[in-house]
N, C-alpha and C positions, 0 to 999 in steps of 0.2 A: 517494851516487853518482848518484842519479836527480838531486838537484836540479844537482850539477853538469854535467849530461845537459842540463837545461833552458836551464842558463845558457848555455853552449855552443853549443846550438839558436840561440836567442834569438840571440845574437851573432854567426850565420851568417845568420838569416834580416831584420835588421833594416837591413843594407846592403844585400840586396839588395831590400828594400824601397824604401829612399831610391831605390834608383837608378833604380827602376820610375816613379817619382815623378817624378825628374829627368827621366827623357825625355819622360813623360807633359807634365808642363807646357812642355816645349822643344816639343811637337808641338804642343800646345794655342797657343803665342805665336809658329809660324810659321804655323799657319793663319791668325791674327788676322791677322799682319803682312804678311803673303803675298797682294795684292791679286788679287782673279778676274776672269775674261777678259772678265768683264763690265766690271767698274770698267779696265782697261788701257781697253777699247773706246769708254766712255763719255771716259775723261781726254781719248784723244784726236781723240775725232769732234769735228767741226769743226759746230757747228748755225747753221744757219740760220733765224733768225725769218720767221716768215710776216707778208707783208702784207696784212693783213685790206683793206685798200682796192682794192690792186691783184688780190688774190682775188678780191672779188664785183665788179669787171668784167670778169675775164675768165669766170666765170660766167652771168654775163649774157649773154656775147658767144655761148659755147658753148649757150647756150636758144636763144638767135636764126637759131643755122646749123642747130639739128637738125629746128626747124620744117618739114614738109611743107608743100609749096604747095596752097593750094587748087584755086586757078587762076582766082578771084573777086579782082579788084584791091583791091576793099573788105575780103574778110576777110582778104587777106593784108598790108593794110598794119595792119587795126588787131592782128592777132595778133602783126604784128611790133612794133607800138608796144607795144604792153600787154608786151613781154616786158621790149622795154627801157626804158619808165616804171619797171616793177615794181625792176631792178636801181639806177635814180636814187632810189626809193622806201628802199632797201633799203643803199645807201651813204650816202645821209641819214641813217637811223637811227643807223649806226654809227657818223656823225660825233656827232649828239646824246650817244650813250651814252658816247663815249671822245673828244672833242676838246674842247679849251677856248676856242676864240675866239668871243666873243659873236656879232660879226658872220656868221661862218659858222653858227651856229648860228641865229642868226635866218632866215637864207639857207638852210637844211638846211630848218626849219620850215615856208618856203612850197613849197619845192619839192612835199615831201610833200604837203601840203595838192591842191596847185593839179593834183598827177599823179596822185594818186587818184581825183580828181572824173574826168579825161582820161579813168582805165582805166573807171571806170563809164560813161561816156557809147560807147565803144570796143567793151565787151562786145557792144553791140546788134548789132555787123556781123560781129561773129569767127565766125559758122555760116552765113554767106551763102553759096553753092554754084554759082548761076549762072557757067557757065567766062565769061570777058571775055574780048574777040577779041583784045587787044592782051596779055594775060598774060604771055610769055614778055618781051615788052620792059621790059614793065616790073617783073616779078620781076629783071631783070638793074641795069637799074636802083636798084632798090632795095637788092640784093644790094652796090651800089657805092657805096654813100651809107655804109655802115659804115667805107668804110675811113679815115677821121679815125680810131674808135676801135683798129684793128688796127694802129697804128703803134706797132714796137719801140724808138721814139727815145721816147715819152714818159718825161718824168724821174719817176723817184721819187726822194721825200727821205725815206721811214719814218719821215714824222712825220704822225700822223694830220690833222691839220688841213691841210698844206700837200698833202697827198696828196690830199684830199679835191677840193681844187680843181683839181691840177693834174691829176686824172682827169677831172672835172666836166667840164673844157671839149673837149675831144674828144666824150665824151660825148654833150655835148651841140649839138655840131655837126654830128655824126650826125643827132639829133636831127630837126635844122634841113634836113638834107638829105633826110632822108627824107621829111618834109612836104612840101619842094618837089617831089619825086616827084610824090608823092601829087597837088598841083596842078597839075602837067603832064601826068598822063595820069586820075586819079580825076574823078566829077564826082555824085556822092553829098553833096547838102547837107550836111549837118552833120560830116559829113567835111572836105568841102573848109574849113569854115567854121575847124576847131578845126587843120587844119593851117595855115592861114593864123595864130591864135594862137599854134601852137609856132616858127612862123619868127617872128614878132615878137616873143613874149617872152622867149624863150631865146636871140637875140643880145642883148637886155638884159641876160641873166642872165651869158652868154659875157662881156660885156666888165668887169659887177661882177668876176665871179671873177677876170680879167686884170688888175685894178686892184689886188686884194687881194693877188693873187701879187707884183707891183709892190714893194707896200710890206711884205711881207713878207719 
């Protein structure tokens, strides 16, 4: 009597086992299947890659406007040069490190070279303090030589190499205008001397990169 007690047990409690089973693994395989708010959010966000080139110029741009004026023509021109040598410095490298055209890369090479010597010889004036009578003309002045680089029409193509020049030359027309500031109202030898360099070498260097873009 007992063991037909058992068998009896047994055969009531072995269905409702399975069945504990069955929903156990129905729960188990719509979790799996059942995607979270997260994967929905990730399927459908739309990403945008970042442009490493057109990034570190507009960082560059933003070092250059947060600078306090001295009120010294000299320190203010070379703290503005040294900020934006440092971001030519500094999109060079990244062409080196991610772009394949030999020629830009040879070109990447001297820039750095030739802007780093610039920021060292620069450093000597960036703590000069004497206020210049003429200051505010030509903070305004120079304030306005950027605007080659603040233009929203420049193209990008997200391709490191062609990005690279076709930032370069605004860049560096800035560059060229800020020097000639610099020569219209600075008169600090070795100043005047190395902005006289940045206007002659860097429309050489402006019309290389226009030629590359050409045939690119």
């Amino acid at each position: 009597m007992a063991r037909s007690n058992f068998i009896d047990m047994k055969n009531i409690l072995l269905p409702i086992a399975f069945a504990a089973l069955v929903v156990s693994c129905q729960k188990t395989e719509a979790a799996v299947a059942e995607p979270t708010i997260d994967h929905v959010d990730h399927k459908h966000e739309k990403i945008f890659p970042v442009n490493e080139m057109v990034t570190l110029m507009d960082d560059m741009m933003v070092k250059m406007h947060d600078q306090t004026p001295s009120r010294n023509n000299n320190a203010d021109f070379a703290i503005m040069m040294i900020a934006h040598h440092v971001g030519a410095v500094e999109m060079s490298e990244l062409l080196l490190k991610k772009g394949k055209d030999p020629v830009l890369k040879s070109f990447a090479e001297k820039v750095i070279a030739a802007q780093n010597t610039e920021i060292e010889q620069m450093k000597n004036f960036q703590n000069t303090r004497e206020i210049s009578t003429d200051y505010e003309t030509f903070q305004q002045a120079l304030n306005q030589s950027m605007a080659a680089m603040m233009d929203k029409n420049i193209k990008v193509h997200d391709d490191i190499d062609k990005d690279y020049a076709q930032q370069m030359i605004p860049h560096h027309k800035s560059a060229v205008e800020m020097a000639e500031v610099y020569l219209k109202f600075g008169k600090q030898p070795d100043l005047w001397k190395l902005s006289k360099s940045i206007v002659s070498e860097q429309k050489k260097e402006i019309a290389e990169l226009e030629m590359w873009l050409q045939k690119n």
